[in-house]
C-alpha positions as CSV (number, residue, x, y, z in Angstrom):
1,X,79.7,-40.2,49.7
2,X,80.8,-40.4,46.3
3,X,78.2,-42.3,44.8
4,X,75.3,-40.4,47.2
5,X,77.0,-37.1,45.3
6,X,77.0,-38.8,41.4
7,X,73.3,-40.0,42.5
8,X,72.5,-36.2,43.2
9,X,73.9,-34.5,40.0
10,X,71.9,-37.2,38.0
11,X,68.9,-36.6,38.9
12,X,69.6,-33.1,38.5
13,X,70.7,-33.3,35.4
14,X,67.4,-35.8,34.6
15,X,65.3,-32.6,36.0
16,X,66.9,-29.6,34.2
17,X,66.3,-32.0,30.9
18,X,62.7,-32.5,31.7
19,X,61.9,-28.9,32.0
20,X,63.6,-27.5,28.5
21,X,60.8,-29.6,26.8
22,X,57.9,-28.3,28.5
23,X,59.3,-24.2,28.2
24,X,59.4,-25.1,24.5
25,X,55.8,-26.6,24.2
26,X,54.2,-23.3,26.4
27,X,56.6,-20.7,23.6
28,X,54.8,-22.6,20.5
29,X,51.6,-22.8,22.2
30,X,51.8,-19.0,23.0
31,X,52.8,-18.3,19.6
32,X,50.4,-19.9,18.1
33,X,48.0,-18.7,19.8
34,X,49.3,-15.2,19.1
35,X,49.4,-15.7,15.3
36,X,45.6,-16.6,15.6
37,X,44.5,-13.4,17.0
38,X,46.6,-11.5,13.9
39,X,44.6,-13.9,11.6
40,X,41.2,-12.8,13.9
41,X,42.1,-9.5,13.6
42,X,42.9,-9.2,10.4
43,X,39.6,-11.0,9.2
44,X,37.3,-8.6,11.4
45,X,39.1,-5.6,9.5
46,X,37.9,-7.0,6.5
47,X,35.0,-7.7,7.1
48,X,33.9,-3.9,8.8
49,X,35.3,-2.3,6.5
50,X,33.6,-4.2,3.4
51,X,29.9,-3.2,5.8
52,X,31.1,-0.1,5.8
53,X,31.5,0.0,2.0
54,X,28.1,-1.7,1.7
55,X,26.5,0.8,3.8
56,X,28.1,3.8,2.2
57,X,27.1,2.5,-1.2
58,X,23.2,1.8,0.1
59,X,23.2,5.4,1.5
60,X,24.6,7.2,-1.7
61,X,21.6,5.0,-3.7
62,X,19.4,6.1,-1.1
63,X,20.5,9.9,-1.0
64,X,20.4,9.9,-5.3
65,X,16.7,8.0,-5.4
66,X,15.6,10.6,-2.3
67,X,17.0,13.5,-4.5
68,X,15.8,12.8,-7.4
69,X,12.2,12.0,-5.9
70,X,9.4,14.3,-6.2
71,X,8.5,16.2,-2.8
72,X,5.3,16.3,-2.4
73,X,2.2,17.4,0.1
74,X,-0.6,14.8,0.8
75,X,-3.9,14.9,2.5
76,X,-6.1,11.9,4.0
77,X,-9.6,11.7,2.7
78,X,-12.1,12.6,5.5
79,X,-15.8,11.0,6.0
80,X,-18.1,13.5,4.2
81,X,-20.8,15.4,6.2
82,X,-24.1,14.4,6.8
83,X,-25.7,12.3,3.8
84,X,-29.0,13.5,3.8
85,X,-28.7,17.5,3.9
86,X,-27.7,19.1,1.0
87,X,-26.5,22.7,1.2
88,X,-26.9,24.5,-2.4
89,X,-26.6,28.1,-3.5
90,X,-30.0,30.1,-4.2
91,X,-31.5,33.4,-5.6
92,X,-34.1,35.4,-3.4
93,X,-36.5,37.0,-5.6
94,X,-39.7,38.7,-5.1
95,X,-42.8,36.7,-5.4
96,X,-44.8,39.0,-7.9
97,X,-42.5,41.9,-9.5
98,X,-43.6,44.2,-12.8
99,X,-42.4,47.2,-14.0
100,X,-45.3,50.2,-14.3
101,X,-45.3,51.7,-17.5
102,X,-47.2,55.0,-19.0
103,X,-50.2,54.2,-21.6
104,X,-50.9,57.9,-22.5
105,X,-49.1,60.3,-24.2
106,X,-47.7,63.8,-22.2
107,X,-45.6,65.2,-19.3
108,X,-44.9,63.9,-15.8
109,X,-47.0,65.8,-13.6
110,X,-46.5,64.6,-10.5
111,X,-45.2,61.9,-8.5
112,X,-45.8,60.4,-4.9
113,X,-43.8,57.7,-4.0
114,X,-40.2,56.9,-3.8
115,X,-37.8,54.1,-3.9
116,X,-38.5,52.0,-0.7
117,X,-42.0,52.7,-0.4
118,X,-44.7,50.6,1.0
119,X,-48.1,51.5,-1.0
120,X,-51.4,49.9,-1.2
121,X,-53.3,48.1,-4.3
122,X,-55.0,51.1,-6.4
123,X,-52.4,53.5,-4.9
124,X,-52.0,56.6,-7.3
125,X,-48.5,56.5,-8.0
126,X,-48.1,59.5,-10.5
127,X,-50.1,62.0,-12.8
128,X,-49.4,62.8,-16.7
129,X,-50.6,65.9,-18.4
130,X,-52.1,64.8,-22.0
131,X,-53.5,67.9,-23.5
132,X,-53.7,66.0,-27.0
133,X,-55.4,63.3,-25.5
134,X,-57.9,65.7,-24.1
135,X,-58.4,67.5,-27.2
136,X,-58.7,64.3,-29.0
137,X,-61.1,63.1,-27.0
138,X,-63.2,66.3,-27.2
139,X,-63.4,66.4,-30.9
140,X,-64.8,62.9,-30.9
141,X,-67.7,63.3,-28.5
142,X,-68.2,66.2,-30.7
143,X,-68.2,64.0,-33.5
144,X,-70.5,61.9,-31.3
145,X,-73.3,64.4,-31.0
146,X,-72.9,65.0,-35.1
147,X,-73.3,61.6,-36.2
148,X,-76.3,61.2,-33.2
149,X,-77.6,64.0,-35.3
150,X,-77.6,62.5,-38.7
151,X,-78.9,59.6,-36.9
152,X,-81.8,60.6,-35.6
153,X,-82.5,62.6,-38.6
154,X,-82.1,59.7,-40.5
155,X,-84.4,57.7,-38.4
156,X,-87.6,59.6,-38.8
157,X,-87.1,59.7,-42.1
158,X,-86.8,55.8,-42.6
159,X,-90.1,55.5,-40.4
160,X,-92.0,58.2,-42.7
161,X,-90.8,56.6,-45.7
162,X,-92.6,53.2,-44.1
163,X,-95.7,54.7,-43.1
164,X,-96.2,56.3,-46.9
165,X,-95.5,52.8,-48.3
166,X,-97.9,51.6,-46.5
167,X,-100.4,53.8,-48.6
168,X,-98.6,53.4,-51.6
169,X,-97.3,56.9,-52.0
170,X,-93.8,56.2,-52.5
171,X,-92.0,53.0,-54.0
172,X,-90.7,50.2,-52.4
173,X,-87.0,51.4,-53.9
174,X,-87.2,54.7,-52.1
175,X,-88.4,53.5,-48.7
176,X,-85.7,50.6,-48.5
177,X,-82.4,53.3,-49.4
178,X,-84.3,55.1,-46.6
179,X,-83.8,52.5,-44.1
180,X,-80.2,51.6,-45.4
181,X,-79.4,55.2,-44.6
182,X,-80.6,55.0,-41.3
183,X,-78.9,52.0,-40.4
184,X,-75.6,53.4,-42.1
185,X,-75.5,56.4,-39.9
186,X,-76.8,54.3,-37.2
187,X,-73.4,52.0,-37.6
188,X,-71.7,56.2,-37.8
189,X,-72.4,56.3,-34.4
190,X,-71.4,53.2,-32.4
191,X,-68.2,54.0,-34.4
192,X,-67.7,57.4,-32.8
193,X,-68.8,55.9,-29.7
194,X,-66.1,53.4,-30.0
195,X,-63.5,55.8,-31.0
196,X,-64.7,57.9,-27.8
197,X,-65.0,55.3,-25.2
198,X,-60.5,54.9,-26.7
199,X,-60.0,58.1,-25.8
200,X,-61.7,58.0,-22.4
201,X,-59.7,54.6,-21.8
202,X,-56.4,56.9,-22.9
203,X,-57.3,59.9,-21.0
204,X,-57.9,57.3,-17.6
205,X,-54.2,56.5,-18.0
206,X,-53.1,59.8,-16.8
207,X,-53.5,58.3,-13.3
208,X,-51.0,55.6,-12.7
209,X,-52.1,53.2,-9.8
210,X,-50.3,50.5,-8.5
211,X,-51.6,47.5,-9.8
212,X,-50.7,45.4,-6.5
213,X,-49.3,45.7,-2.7
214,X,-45.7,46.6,-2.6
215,X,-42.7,47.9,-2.4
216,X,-41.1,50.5,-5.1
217,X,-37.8,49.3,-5.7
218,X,-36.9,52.0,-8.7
219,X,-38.3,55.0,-9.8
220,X,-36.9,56.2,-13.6
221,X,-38.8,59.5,-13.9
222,X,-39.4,62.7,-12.6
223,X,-41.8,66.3,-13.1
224,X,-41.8,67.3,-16.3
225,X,-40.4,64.2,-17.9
226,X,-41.9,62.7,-21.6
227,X,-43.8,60.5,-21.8
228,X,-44.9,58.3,-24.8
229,X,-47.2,55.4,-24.4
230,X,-46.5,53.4,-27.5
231,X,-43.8,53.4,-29.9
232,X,-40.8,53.4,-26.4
233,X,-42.5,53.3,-23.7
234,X,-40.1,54.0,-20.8
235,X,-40.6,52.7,-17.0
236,X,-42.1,55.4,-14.6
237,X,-41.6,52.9,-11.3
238,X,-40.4,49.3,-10.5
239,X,-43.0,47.6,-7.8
240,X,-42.0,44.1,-6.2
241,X,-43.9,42.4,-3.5
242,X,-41.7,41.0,-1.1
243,X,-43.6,40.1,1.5
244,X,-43.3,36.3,0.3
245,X,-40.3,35.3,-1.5
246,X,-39.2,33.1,-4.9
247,X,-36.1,31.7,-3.9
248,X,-34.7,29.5,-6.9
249,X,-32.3,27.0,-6.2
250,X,-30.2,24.9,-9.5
251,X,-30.4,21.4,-7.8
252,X,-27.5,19.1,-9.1
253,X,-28.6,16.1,-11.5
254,X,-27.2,13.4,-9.3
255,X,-29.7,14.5,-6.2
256,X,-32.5,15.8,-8.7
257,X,-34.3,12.4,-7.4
258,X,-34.1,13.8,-3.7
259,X,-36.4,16.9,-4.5
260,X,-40.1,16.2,-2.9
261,X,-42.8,18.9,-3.8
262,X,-44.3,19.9,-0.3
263,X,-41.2,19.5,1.5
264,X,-40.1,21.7,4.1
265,X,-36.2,23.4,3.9
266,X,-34.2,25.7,6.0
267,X,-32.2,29.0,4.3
268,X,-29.3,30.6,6.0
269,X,-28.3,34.3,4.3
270,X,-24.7,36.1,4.7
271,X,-26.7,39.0,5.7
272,X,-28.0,37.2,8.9
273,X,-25.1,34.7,9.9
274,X,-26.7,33.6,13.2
275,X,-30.2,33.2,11.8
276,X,-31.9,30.5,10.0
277,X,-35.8,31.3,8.1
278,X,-37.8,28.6,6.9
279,X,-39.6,27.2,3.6
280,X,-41.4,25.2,1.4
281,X,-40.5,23.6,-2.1
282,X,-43.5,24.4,-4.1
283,X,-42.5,22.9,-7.2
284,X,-39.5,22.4,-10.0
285,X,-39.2,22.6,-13.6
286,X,-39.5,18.8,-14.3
287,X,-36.3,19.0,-16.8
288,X,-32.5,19.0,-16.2
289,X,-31.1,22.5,-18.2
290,X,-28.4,20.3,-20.4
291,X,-26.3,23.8,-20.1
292,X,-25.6,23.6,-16.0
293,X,-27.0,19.7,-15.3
294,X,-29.1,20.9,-12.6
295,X,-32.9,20.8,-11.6
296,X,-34.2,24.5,-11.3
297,X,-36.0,24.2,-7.9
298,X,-38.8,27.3,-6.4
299,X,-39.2,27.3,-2.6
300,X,-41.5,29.9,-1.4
301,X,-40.2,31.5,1.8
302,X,-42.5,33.6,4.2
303,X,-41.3,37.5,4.4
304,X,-43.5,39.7,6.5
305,X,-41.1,41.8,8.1
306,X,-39.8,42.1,4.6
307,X,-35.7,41.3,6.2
308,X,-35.0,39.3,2.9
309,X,-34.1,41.4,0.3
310,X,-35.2,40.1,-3.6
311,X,-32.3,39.5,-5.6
312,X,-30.3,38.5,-2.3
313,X,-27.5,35.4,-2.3
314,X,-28.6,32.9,-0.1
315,X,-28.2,28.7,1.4
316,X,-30.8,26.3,1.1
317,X,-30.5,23.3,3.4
318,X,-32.6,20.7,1.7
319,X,-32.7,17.1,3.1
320,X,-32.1,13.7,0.3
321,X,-32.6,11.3,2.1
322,X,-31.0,7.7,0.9
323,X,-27.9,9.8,-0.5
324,X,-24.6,7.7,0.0
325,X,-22.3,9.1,2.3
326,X,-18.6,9.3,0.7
327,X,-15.2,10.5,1.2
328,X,-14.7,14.3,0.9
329,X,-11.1,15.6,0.0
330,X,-9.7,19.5,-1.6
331,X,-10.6,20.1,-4.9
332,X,-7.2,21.0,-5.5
333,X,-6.1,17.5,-5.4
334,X,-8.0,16.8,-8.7
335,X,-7.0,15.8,-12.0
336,X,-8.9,16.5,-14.7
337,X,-6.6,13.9,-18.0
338,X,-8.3,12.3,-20.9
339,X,-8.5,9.6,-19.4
340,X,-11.6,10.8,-16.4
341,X,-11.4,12.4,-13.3
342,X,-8.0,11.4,-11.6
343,X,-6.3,11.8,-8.4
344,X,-2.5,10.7,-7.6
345,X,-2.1,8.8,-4.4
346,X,1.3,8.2,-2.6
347,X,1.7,4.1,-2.3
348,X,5.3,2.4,-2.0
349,X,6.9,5.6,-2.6
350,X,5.5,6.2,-5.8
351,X,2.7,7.9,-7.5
352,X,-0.2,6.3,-8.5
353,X,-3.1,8.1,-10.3
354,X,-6.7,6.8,-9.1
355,X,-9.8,7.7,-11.2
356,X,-13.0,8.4,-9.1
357,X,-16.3,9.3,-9.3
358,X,-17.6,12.4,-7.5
359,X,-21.0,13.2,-6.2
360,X,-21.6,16.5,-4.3
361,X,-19.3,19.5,-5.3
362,X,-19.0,22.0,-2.3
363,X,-16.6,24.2,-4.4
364,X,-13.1,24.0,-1.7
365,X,-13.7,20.2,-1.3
366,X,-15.8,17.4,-3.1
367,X,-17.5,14.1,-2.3
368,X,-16.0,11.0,-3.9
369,X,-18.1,8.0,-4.1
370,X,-15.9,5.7,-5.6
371,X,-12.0,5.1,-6.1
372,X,-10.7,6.5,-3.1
373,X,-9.8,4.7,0.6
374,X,-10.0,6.3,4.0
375,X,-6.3,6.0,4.4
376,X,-5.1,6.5,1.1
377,X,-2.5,9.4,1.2
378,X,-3.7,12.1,-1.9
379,X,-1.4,14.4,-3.5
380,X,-2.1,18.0,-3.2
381,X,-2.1,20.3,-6.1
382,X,-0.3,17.9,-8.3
383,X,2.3,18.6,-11.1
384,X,0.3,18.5,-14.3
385,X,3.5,16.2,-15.6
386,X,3.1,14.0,-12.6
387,X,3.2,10.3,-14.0
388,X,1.8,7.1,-12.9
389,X,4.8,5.2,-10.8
390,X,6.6,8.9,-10.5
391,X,9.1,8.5,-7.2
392,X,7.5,10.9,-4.9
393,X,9.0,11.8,-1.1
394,X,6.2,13.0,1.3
395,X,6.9,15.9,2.9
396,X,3.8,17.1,4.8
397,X,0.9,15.7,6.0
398,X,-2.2,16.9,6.3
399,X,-4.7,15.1,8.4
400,X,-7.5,17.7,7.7
C-alpha cells in the first residue's frame, strides 16, 4: 500500500514537472509573437505616413505648376468647306452709266423727268433758254448773207475782168487781183458758214435728250437754274442703264488661276436672302493690283426687272476647281510675330507656336493649308506675350 502510494505521488510529481516547461515555451512563443506585430505595426506607420508626405508634396508641386499655368481657351481645326466654290465679296454696278451735261449757255427751262425714271433713247429730258446764243447765231447768218453779197459781187467782176482779157483791154495784173478777190471773199463765206453752222450746233443743245435707255438716278437742277456749257459745266441729270449689270469682284491672287472667261457663277444679295440670280464672267484685268493682291474680275449679270440695284453689296459663288481643301479655324487664333504667320497649339501642357500657311480668308475664320493637324488643340485669342513652351492649363474646349 505504501509503495502503490510512493508510486502514485511520483508520477505525479514527473507530470506537474513536464507541464511547467511546455506553459513556458507557449508564454515566449506568444510574446514573441506579440512583439512582432509592434515591429509590423510600427513599420506600416512609417511607411503611410512617408506616402502621405510624398503625396502631399506631389500635390502642392502640382497645385503651384497648375497656378502658375496660363488658362487658356482652345478650338479644334475643322475640315474647310467645299474646295471648289469660292464665295468673294462684289460691287453691282450699272452696265452703261454717264452723267448728262448742258453744252449751251442759259436758264433751265424746263424739266420732265425725275429721279427713278424709266425713259427711252432720244427722250427730251430738259429745255434751256439761250437768248445769247440766239442772238449770236442771228448776227452770223446775217453776216452770212453780207459776205454772200461781196461774194457774188466779186464773182462777176472776176468773170468780166476775164472776158476783157481776153480782148486785151485790161492787163493780165488787173484780171488776176480780180480773181484773188473773188476767191478771198469766196473763203469770207465758208467762214461765216462755219461760224453759223457753231451756232446752230449750240442753239440744238437747248434740248437735252437722253443719249441711251435708262433709268435717272439723280437729277442736280431745277427751273430757272444757270447754266454754263464750258468753263464749269454742272450735271443736269445722272442716267444708268440697269437692265444688265457690272458686277466687279477682287479675286484673291492665290485662286487668280481658277478664273475661266465664259464661265457661269451664282450671286446671292443681302437684299434678297432666299434668292440666288445668275451670271457670266466676261472677262478680268489680266494683272494682280500689287495694292490689294487680287484679280479684278467683271461678270455680267442679267437685270430686266431691274431688282438689283447699281452700287449694291453683293456674293459671288465662283467655282476653282482643283483648289486644296484645308483646315479652317477663327481668325482670332492668329499670330501675326516676325517670324510669319503663327498659331500657339496646346501639346504636353505647354504652348507651342506653329507657323502656317493660309489660303482662303473668309474674314471670322481662315483656311490653313499647311502647319496645322485635325486634332491639334489651338489657342484662342492668344496673349501677345505668350511664349513658345509657356505652361498653359486648358480650360474650355471648343469643338466648333
Amino acid at each position: 500500500m505504501t509503495e502503490m502510494t510512493q508510486e502514485i505521488e511520483t508520477s505525479s510529481v514527473e507530470a506537474v514537472a513536464s507541464v511547467e516547461p511546455r506553459k513556458t515555451s507557449k508564454l515566449t512563443a506568444a510574446l514573441s509573437v506579440l512583439s512582432g506585430g509592434v515591429v509590423l505595426a510600427i513599420i506600416a506607420l512609417v511607411v503611410t505616413g512617408i506616402r502621405e508626405r510624398r503625396a502631399t508634396a506631389e500635390t502642392l508641386v502640382q497645385t503651384a505648376q497648375t497656378g502658375a499655368a496660363a488658362r487658356v481657351s482652345v478650338v479644334y481645326p475643322k475640315a474647310g468647306g467645299k474646295a471648289d466654290e469660292l464665295v468673294l465679296p462684289a460691287n453691282m454696278q450699272a452696265y452703261v452709266e454717264a452723267p448728262i451735261y448742258a453744252r449751251t449757255h442759259g436758264y433751265l427751262k424746263s424739266w420732265y423727268f425725275d429721279i427713278g425714271a424709266h425713259v427711252r433713247q432720244g427722250q427730251l429730258l430738259a429745255d434751256i433758254e439761250t437768248p445769247e446764243v440766239d442772238q449770236q447765231l442771228a448776227q452770223a447768218r446775217a453776216d452770212l448773207k453780207s459776205v454772200q453779197a461781196n461774194m457774188d459781187l466779186a464773182h462777176t467782176t472776176a468773170v468780166r475782168w476775164q472776158s476783157l482779157l481776153q480782148k486785151h483791154a485790161v492787163s493780165k495784173q488787173e484780171t488776176d487781183q480780180a480773181v484773188s478777190d473773188f476767191a478771198s471773199k469766196q473763203a469770207a463765206v465758208d467762214a461765216s458758214m462755219a461760224n453759223v453752222r457753231r451756232l446752230e450746233q449750240l442753239q440744238s443743245y437747248e434740248k437735252v435728250y437722253a443719249p441711251f435707255d435708262g433709268v435717272i438716278t439723280a437729277r442736280e437742277t431745277d427751273v430757272g437754274a444757270l447754266i454754263d456749257g464750258d468753263s464749269s459745266p454742272k450735271e443736269l441729270f445722272h442716267l444708268a442703264a440697269i437692265d444688265k449689270l457690272r458686277v466687279y469682284v477682287p479675286v484673291p491672287e492665290v485662286s487668280a488661276a481658277a478664273v475661266r472667261t465664259g464661265e457661269r457663277v451664282t450671286l446671292t444679295s443681302d437684299q434678297f436672302p432666299n434668292r440666288i440670280f445668275h451670271g457670266t464672267l466676261v472677262r478680268d484685268s489680266s494683272a494682280i493690283d500689287p495694292a490689294s493682291r487680287t484679280l479684278n474680275v467683271e461678270v455680267d449679270v442679267d437685270n430686266p426687272s431691274g431688282k438689283l440695284l447699281p452700287g449694291s453689296y453683293a456674293f459671288v459663288h465662283m467655282r476653282a476647281p482643283g483648289a486644296a481643301s484645308g483646315l479652317e479655324i477663327p481668325a482670332t487664333t492668329l499670330l501675326f510675330r516676325a517670324q510669319g504667320l503663327q498659331v500657339g497649339v496646346v501639346r504636353n501642357g505647354h504652348a507651342e507656336l506653329v507657323p502656317i500657311t493660309i489660303g482662303l480668308d473668309h474674314g471670322a475664320t481662315v483656311e490653313v493649308t499647311s502647319g496645322l493637324r485635325r486634332n491639334d488643340a489651338v489657342i484662342l485669342s492668344p496673349s501677345d506675350s505668350l511664349m513658345d513652351g509657356t505652361p498653359v492649363q486648358v480650360e474650355k474646349e471648343d469643338q466648333q
